[in-house]
C-alpha positions, 0 to 999 in steps of 0.5 A: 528477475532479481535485479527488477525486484531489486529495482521495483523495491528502491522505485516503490521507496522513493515514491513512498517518501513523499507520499508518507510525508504528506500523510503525516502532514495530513493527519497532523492537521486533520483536527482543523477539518470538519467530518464532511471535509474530510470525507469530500477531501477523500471522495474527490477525484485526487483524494481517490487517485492518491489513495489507490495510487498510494495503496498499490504502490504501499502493498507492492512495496510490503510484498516485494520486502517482505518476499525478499526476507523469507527468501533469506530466512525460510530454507526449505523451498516449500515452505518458503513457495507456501509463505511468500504465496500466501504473503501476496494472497494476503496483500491482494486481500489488503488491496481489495478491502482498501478499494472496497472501503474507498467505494464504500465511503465514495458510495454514502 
């Protein structure tokens, strides 16, 4: 089991790399774009895709890293079961709100 956190960890980094540059890349140049642009940018068929793609992989990410240092830093195992349960109920909440925002401004 530790050795697939291990890897789903460094895999989920990789794929973020690029992911997070043409993010900044974006955002640098948002200015240039008009509001309906953007919004057409994100409800596009891609714009949807990279953005879900992006969260899931970002959320699972930030789950498996934080998971990894309150295994290393919470002794006692009930709090850490308690911690690291409430840690991934808060990053499917995250997702779900992420997903939901998306339809909502997929739906205007």
């Amino acid at each position: 089991m530790a050795l697939l956190h291990w890897k789903l960890q460094r895999l989920s980094a990789i794929i973020l790399v690029p992911a997070i540059i043409y993010i900044v890349i974006y955002f640098l140049n948002i200015t240039q774009f008009s509001y309906s642009e953007i919004i057409s940018d994100i409800t596009s068929l891609w714009g949807m895709l990279f953005i879900v793609f992006v969260s899931l992989i970002l959320f699972t990410h930030s789950s498996l890293g934080i998971e990894t240092i309150m295994e290393d830093y919470i002794h006692d195992d009930v709090m850490q079961r308690f911690f690291i349960t409430l840690s991934k109920v808060i990053h499917v909440i995250l997702l779900i709100i992420t997903l939901v925002s998306l339809m909502m401004i997929k739906g205007r």
